[in-house]
TIRO-2110 file (N, C-alpha, C; in Angstrom, 1 decimal):
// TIRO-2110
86.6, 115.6, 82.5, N, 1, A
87.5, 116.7, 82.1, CA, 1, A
87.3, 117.9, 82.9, C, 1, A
85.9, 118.1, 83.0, N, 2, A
86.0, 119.1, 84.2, CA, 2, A
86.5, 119.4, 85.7, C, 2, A
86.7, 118.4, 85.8, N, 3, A
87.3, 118.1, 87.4, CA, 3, A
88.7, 118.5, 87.1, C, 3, A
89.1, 118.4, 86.1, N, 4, A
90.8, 119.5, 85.7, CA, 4, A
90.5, 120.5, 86.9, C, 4, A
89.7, 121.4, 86.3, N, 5, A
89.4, 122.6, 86.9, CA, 5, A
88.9, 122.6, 88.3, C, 5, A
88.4, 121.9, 89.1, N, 6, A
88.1, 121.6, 90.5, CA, 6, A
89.8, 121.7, 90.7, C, 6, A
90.7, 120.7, 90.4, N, 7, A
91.8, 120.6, 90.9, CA, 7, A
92.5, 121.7, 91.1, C, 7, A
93.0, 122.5, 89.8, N, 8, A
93.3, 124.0, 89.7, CA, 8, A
93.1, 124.5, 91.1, C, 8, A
91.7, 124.6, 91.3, N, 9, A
90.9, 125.6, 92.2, CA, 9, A
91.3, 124.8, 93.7, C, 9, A
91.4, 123.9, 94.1, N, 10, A
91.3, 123.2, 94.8, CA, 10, A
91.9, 121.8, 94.9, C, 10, A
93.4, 122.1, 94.9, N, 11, A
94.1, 120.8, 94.7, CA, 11, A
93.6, 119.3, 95.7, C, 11, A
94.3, 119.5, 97.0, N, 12, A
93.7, 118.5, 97.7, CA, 12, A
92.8, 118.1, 97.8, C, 12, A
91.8, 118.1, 97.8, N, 13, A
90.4, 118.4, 97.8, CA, 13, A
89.7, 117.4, 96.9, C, 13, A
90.3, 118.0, 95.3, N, 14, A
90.2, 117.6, 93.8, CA, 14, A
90.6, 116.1, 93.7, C, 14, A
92.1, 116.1, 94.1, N, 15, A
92.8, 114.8, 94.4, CA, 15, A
91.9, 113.8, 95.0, C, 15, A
91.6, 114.0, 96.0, N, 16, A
91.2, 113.3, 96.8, CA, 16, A
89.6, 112.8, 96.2, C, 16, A
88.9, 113.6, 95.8, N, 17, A
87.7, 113.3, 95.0, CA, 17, A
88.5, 112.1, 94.7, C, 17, A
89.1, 111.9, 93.2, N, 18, A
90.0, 111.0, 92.8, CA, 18, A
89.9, 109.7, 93.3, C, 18, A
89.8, 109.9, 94.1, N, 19, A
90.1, 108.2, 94.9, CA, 19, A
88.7, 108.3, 95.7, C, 19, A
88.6, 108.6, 96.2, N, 20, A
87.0, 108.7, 97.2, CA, 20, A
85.8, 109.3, 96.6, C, 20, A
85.8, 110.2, 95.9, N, 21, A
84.4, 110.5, 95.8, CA, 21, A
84.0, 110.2, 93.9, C, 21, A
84.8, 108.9, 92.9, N, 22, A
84.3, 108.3, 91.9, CA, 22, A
84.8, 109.4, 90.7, C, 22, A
85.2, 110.8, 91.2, N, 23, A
85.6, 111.8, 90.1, CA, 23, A
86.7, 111.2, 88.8, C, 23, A
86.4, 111.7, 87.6, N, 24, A
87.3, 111.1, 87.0, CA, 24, A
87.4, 109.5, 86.2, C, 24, A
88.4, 109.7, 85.6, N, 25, A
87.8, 108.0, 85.2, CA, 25, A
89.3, 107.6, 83.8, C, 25, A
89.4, 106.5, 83.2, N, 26, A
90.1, 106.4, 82.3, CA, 26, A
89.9, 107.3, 81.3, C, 26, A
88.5, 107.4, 80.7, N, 27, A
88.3, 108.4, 79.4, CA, 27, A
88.9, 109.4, 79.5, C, 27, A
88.7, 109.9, 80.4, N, 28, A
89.0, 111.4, 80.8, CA, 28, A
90.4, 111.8, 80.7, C, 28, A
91.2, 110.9, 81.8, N, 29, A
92.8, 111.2, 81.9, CA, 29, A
93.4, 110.5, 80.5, C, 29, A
92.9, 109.4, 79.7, N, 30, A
93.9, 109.3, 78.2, CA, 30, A
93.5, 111.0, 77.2, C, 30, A
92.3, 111.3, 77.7, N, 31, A
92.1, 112.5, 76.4, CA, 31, A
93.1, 113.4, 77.0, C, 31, A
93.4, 113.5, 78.2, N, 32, A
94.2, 114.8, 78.7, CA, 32, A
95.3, 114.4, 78.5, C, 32, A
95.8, 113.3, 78.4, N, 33, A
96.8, 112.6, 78.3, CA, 33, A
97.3, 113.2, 76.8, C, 33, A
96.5, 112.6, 75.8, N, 34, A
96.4, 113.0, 74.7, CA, 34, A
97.2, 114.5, 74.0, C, 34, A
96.1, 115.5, 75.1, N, 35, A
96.3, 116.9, 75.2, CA, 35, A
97.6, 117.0, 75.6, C, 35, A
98.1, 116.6, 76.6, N, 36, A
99.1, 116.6, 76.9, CA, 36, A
100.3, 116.6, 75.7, C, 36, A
100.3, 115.1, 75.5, N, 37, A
101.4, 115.1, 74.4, CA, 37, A
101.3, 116.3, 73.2, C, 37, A
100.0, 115.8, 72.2, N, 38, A
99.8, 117.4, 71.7, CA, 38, A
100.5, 118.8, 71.8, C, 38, A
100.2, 119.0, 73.4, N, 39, A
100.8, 120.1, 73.5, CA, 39, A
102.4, 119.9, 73.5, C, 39, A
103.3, 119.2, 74.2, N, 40, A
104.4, 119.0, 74.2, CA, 40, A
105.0, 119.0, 72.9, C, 40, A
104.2, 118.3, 72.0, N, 41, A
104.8, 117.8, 70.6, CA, 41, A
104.9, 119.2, 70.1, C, 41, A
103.7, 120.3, 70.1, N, 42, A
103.6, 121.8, 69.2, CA, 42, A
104.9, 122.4, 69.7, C, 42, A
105.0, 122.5, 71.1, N, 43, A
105.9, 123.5, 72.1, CA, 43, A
107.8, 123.0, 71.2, C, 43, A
107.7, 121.7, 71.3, N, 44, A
109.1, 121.3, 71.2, CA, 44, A
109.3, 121.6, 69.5, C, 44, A
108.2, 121.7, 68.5, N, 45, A
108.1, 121.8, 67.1, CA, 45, A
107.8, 123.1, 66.6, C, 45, A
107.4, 123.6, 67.5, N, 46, A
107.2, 125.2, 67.0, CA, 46, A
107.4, 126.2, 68.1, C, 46, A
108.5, 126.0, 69.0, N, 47, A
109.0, 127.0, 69.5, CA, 47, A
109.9, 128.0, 68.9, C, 47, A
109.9, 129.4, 69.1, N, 48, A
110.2, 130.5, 68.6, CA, 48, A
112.0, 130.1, 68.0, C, 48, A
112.3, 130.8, 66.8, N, 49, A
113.9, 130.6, 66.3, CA, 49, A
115.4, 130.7, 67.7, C, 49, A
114.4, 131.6, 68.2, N, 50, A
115.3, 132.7, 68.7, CA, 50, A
115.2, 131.4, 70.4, C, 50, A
114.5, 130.9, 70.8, N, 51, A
114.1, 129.9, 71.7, CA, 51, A
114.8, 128.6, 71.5, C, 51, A
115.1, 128.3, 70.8, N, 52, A
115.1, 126.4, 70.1, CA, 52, A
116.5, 126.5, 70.5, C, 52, A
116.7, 125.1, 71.3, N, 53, A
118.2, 124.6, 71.6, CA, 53, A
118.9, 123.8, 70.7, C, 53, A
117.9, 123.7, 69.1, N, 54, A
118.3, 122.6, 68.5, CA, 54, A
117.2, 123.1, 66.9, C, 54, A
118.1, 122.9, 65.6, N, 55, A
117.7, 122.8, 64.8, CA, 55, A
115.6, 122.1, 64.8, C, 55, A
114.9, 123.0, 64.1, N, 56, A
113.5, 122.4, 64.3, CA, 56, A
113.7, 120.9, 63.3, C, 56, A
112.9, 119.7, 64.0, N, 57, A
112.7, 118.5, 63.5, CA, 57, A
111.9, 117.8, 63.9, C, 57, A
111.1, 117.4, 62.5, N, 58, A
109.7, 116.4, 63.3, CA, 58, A
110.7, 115.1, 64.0, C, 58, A
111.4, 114.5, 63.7, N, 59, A
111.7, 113.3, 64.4, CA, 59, A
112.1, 113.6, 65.8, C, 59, A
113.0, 114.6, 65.9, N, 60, A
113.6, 114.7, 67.0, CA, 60, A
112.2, 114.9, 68.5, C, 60, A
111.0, 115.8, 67.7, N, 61, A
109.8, 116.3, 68.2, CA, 61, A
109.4, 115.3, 68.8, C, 61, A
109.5, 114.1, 68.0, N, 62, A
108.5, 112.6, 68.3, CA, 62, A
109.5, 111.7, 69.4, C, 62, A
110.9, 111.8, 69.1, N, 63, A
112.0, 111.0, 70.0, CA, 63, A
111.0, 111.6, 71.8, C, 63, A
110.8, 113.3, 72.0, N, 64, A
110.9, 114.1, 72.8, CA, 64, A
109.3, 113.2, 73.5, C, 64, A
108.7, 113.2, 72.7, N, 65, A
107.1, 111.9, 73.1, CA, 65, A
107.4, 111.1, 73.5, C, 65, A
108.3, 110.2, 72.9, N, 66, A
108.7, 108.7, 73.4, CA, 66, A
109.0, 108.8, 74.7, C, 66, A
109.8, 110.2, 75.0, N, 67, A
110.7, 110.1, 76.1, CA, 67, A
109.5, 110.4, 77.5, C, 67, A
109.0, 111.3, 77.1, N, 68, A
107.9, 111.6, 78.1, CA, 68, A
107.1, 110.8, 78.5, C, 68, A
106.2, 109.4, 77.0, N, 69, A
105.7, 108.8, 77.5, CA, 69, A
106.2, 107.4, 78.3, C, 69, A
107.8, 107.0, 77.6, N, 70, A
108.3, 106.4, 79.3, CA, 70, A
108.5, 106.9, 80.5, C, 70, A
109.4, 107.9, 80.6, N, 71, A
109.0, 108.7, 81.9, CA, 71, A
107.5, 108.6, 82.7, C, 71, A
107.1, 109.1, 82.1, N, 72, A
105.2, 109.2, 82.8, CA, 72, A
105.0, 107.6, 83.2, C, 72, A
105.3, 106.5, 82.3, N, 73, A
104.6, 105.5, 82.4, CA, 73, A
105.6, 104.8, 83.4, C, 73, A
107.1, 105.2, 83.7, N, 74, A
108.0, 105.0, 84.8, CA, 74, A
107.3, 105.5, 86.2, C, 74, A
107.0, 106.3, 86.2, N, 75, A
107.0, 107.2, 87.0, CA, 75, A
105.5, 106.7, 87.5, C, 75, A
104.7, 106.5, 87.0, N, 76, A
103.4, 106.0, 87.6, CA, 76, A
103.3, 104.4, 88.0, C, 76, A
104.1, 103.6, 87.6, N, 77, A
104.7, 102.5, 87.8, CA, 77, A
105.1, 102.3, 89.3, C, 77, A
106.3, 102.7, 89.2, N, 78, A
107.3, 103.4, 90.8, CA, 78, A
106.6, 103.7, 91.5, C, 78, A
105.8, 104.9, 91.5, N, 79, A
105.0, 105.7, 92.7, CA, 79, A
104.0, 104.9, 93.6, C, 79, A
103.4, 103.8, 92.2, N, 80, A
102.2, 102.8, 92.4, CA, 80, A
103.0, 101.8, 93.8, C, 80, A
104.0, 101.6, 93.1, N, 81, A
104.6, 100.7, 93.9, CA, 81, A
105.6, 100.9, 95.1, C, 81, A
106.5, 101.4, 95.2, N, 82, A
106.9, 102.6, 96.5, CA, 82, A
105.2, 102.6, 97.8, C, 82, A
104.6, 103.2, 97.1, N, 83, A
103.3, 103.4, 98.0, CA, 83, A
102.8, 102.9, 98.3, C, 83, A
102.2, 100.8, 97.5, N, 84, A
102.1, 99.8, 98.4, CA, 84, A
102.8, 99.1, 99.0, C, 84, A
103.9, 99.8, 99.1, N, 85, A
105.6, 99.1, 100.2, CA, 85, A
104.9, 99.7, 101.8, C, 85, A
104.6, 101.7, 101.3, N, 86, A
104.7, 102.3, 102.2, CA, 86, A
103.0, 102.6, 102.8, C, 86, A
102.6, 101.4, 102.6, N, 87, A
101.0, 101.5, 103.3, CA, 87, A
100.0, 102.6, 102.2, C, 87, A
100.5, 103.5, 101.1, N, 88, A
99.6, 104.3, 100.7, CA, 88, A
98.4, 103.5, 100.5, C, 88, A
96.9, 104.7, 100.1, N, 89, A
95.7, 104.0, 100.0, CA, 89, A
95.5, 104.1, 98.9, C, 89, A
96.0, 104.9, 97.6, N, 90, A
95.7, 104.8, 96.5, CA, 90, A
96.0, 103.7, 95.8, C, 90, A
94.9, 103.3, 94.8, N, 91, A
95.3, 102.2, 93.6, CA, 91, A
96.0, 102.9, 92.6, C, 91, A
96.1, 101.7, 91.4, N, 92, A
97.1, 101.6, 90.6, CA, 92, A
96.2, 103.3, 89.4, C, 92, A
95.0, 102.5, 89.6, N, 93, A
93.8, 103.4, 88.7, CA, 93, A
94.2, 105.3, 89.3, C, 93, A
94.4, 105.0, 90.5, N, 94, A
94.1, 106.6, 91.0, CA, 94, A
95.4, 107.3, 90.7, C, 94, A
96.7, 106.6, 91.0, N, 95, A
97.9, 106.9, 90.8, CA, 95, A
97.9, 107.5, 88.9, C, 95, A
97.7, 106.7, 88.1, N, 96, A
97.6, 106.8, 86.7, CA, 96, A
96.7, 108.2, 86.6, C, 96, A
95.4, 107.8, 87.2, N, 97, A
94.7, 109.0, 86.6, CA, 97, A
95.3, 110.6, 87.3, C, 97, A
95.4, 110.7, 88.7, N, 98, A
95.8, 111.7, 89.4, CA, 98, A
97.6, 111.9, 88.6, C, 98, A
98.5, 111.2, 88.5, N, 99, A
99.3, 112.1, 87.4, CA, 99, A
99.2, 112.2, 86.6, C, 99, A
98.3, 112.2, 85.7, N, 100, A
97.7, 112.7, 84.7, CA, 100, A
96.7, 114.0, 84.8, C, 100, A
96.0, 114.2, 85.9, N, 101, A
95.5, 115.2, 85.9, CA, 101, A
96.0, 116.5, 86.9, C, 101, A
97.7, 116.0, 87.4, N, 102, A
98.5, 116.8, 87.8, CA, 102, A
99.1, 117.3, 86.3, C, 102, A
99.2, 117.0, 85.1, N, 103, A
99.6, 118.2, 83.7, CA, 103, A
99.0, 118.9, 83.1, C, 103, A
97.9, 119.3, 83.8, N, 104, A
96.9, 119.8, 83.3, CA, 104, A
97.2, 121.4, 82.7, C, 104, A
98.2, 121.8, 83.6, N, 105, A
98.7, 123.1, 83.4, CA, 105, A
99.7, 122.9, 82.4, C, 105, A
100.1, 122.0, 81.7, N, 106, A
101.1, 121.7, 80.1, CA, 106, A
99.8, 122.2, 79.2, C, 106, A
98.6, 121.9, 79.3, N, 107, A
98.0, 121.9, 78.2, CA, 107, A
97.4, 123.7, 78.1, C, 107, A
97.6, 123.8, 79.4, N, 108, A
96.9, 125.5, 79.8, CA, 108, A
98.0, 126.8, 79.2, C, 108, A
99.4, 125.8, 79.2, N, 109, A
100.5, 126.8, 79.4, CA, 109, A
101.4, 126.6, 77.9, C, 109, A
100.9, 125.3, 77.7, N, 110, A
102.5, 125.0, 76.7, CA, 110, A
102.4, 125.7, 75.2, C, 110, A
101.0, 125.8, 74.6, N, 111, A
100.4, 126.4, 72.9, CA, 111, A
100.6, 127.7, 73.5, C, 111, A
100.0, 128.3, 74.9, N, 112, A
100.5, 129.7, 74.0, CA, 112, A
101.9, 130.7, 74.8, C, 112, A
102.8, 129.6, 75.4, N, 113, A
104.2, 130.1, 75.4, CA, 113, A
104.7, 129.8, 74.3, C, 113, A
104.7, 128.7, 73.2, N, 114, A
105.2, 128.4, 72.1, CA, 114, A
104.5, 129.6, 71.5, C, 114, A
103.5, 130.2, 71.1, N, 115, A
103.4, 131.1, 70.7, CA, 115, A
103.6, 132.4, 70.8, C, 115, A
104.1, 132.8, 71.7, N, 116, A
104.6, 133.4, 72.5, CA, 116, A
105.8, 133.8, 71.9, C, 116, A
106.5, 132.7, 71.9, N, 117, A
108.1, 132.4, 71.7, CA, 117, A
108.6, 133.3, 69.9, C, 117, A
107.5, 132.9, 69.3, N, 118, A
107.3, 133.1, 68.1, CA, 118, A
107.6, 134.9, 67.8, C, 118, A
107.0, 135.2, 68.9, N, 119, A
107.0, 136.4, 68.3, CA, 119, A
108.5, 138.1, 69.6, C, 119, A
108.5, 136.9, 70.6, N, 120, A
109.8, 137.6, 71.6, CA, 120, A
111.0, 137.6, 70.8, C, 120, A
111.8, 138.7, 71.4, N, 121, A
113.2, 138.7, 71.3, CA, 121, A
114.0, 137.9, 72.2, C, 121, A
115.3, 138.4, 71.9, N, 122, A
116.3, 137.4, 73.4, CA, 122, A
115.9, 138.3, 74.3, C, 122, A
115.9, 139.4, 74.2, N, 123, A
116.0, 140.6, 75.1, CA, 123, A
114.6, 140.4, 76.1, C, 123, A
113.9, 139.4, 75.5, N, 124, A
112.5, 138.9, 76.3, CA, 124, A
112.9, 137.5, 77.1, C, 124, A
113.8, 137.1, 76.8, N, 125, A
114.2, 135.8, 77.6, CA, 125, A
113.6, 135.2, 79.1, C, 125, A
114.0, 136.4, 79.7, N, 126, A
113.4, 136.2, 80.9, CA, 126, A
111.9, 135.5, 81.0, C, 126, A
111.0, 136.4, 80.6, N, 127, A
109.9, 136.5, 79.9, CA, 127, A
109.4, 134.8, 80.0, C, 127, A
109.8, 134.5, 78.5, N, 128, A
110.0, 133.2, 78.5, CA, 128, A
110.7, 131.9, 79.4, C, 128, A
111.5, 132.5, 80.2, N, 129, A
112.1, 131.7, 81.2, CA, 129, A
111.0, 131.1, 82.4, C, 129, A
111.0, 132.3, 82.5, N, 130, A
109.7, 132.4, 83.7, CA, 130, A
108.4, 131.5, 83.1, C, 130, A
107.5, 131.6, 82.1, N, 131, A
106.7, 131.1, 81.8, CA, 131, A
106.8, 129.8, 81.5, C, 131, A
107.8, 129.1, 81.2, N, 132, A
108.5, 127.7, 81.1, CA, 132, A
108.8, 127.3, 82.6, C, 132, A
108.7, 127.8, 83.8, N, 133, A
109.3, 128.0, 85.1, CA, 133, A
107.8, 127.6, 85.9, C, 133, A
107.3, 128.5, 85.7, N, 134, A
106.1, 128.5, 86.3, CA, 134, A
105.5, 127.1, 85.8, C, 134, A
105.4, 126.7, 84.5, N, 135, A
104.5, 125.6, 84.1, CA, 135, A
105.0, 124.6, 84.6, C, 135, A
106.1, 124.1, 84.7, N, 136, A
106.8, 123.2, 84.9, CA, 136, A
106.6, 123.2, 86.4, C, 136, A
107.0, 124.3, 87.5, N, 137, A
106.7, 124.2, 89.0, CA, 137, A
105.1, 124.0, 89.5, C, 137, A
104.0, 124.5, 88.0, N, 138, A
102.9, 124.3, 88.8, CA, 138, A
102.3, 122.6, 89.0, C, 138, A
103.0, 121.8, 87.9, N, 139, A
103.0, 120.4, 87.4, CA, 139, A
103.3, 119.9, 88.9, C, 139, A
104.6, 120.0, 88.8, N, 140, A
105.5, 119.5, 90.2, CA, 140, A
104.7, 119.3, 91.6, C, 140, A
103.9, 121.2, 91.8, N, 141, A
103.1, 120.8, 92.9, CA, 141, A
101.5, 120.3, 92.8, C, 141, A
101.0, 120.2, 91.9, N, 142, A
99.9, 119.4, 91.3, CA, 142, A
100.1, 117.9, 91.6, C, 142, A
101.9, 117.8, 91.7, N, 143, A
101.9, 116.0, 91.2, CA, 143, A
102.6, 115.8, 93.0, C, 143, A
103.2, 116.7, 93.8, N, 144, A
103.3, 116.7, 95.3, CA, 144, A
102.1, 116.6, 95.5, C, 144, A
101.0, 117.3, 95.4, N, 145, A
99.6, 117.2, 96.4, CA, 145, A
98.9, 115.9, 95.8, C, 145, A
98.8, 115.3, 94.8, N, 146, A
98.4, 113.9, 94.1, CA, 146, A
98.8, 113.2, 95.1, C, 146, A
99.9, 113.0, 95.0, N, 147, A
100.4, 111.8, 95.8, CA, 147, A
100.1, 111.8, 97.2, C, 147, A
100.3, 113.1, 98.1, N, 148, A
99.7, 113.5, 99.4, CA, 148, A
98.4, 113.1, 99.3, C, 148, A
97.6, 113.5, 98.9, N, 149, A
96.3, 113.2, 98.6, CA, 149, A
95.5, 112.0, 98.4, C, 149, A
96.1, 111.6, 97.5, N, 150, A
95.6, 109.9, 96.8, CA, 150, A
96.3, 109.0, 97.8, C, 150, A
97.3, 108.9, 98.2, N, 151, A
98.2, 108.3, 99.1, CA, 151, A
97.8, 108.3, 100.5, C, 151, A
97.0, 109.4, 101.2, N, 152, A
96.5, 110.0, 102.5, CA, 152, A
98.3, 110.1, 103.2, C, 152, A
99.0, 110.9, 102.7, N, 153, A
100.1, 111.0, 103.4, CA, 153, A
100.3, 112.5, 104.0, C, 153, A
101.5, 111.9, 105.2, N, 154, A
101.6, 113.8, 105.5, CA, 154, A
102.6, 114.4, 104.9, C, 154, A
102.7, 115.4, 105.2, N, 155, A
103.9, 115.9, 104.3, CA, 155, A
105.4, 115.4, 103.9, C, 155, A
105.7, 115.2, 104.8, N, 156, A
107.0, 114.4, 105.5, CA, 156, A
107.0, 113.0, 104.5, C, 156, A
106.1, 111.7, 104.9, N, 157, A
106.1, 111.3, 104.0, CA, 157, A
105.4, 111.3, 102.4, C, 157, A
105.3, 112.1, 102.1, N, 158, A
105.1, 112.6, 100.6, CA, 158, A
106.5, 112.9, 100.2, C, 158, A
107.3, 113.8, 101.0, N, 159, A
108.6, 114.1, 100.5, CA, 159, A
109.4, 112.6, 100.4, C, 159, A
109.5, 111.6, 101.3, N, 160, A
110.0, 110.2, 101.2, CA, 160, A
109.2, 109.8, 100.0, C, 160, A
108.3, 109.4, 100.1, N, 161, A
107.5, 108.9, 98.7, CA, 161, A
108.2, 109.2, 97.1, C, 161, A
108.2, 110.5, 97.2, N, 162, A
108.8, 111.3, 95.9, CA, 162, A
110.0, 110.6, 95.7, C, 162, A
111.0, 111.3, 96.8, N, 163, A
112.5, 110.8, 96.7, CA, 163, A
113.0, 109.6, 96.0, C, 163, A
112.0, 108.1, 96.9, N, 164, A
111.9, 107.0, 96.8, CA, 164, A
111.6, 106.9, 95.2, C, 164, A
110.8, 107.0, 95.2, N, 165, A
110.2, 106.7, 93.6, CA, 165, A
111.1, 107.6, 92.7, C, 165, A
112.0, 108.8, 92.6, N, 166, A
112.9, 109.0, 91.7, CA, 166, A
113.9, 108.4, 91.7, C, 166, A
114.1, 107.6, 93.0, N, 167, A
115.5, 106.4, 92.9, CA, 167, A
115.6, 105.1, 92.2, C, 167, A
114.1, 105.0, 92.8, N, 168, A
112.9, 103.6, 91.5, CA, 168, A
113.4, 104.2, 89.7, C, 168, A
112.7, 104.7, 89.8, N, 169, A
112.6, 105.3, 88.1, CA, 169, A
113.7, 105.7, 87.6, C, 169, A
114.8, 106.0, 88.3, N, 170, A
116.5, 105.7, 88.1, CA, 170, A
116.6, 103.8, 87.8, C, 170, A
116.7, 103.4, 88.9, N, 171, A
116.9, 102.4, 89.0, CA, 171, A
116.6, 101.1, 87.8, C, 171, A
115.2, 101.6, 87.5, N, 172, A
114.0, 100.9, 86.2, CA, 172, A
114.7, 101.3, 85.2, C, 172, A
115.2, 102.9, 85.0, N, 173, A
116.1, 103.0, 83.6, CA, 173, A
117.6, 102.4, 83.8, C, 173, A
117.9, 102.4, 84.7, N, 174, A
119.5, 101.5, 84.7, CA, 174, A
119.2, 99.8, 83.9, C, 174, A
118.4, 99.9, 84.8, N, 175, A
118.3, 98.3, 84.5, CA, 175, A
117.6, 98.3, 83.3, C, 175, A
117.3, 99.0, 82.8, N, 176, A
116.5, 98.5, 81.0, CA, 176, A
117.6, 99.2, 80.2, C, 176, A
118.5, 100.1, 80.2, N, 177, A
119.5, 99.7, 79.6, CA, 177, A
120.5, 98.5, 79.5, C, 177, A
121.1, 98.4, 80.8, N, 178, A
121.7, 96.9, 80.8, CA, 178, A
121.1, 95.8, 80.1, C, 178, A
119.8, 95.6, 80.2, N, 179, A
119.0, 94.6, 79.6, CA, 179, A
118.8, 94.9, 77.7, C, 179, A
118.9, 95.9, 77.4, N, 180, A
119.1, 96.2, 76.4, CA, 180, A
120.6, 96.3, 75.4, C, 180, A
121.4, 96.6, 76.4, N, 181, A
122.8, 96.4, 75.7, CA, 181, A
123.2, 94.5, 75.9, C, 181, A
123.1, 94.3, 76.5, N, 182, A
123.1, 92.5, 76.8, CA, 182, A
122.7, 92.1, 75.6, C, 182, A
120.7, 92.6, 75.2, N, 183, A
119.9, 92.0, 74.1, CA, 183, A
120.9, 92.4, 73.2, C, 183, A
121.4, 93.5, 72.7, N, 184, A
122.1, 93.8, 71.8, CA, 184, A
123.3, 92.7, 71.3, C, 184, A
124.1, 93.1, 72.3, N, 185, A
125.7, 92.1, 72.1, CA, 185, A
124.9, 90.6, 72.0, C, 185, A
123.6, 90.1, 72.4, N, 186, A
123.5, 88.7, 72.1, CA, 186, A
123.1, 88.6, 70.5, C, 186, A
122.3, 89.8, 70.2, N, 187, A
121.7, 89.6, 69.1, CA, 187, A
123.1, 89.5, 67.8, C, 187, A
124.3, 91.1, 68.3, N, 188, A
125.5, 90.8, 67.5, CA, 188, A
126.0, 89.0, 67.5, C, 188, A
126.1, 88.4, 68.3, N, 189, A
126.8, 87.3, 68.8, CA, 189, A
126.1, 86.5, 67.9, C, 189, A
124.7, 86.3, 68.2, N, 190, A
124.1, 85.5, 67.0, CA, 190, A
124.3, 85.7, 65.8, C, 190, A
123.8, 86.6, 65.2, N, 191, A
124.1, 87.0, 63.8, CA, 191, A
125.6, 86.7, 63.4, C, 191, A
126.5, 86.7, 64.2, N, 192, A
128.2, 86.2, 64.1, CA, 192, A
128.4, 85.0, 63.4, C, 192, A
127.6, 84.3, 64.5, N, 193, A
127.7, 82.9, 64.6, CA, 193, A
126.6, 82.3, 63.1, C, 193, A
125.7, 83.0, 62.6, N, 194, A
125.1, 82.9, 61.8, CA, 194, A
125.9, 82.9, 60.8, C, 194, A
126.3, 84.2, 60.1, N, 195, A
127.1, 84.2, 59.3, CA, 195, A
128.3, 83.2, 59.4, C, 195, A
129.0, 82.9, 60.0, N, 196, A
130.0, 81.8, 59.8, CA, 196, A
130.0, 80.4, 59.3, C, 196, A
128.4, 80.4, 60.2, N, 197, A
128.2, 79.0, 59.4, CA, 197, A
127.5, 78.8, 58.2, C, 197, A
126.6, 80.1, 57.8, N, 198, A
126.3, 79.8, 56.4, CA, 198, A
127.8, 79.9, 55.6, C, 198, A
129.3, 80.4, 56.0, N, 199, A
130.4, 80.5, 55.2, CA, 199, A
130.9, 79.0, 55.3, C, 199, A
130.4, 78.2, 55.9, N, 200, A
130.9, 76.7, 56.0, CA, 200, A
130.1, 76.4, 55.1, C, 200, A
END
């Protein structure tokens, strides 16, 4: 968990530990992982009245987890795989752990802009804009240098890398919908057919 802080200080560098120099490990990125959600869960549950795009709701709070944790688990999926198309040298292990320890700034940032929120005006909006701005941009380039890094890519292809894998993780949601409305209409279809013949 300390190697968070190496990264902070020293992205590339950090990253690259990651894969080459043993830093880091499963324990480490599920607890941050953990943190992670945590934090996301308080931010989307107890952001300020005056902040909230939506009535407060634990369910809706927890839908907002589910969503994050496919995304992430899309996204580390894709990247993994894009990258052994495109020669990268990271494993499946490093990809997982390295975007995970590219959110490190959700857990630095997210408790106390939500608290934050609590106590601003609109007239502070900005304020808040900005600090939701920055966490989110610092993630982004934590999770650009990851990939550069763990991947040994140059810039150029890092930006291909990215691209590619947001077309993936499109693509992985297209098709698990389709595959879910299909399951659906078969499951209606049976149950149809069920019912009819228990009416015989």
């Amino acid at each position: 968990l300390r190697h968070a802080f190496t990264i902070l200080k020293h992205p590339l560098d950090g990253f690259a530990d990651l894969r080459y120099g043993g830093k880091g490990g499963y324990a480490g990125a599920i607890a941050l992982l953990l943190a992670v959600a945590v934090s996301l869960f308080i931010q989307e549950r107890y952001t300020g009245f005056s902040f909230r795009t939506a009535p407060e709701d634990a369910l809706r709070s927890s839908v907002v987890l589910i969503r994050f944790g496919a995304l992430f688990c899309s996204f580390v999926l894709c990247n993994y795989l894009i990258s052994s198309i495109r020669q990268g040298e990271g494993r499946l292990k490093d990809v997982f752990i390295g975007s995970v320890y590219a959110l490190f700034p959700v857990v630095l940032l997210a408790v106390p802009v939500t608290l934050l929120s609590r106590v601003m005006t609109l007239s502070e909006a900005s304020i808040y804009g900005f600090l939701n701005g920055l966490m989110i941009a610092w993630c982004a380039l934590l999770l650009f240098w990851q990939v550069q890094s763990v991947q040994n890519y140059t810039v150029s292809e890092t930006i291909a890398n990215l691209a590619l894998t947001a077309l993936a993780v499109l693509g992985l949601w297209a098709a698990a919908f389709i595959l879910f409305g299909i399951a659906s209409e078969f499951v209606r279809f049976a149950d149809g057919v069920l019912r009819e013949a228990a009416m015989r």
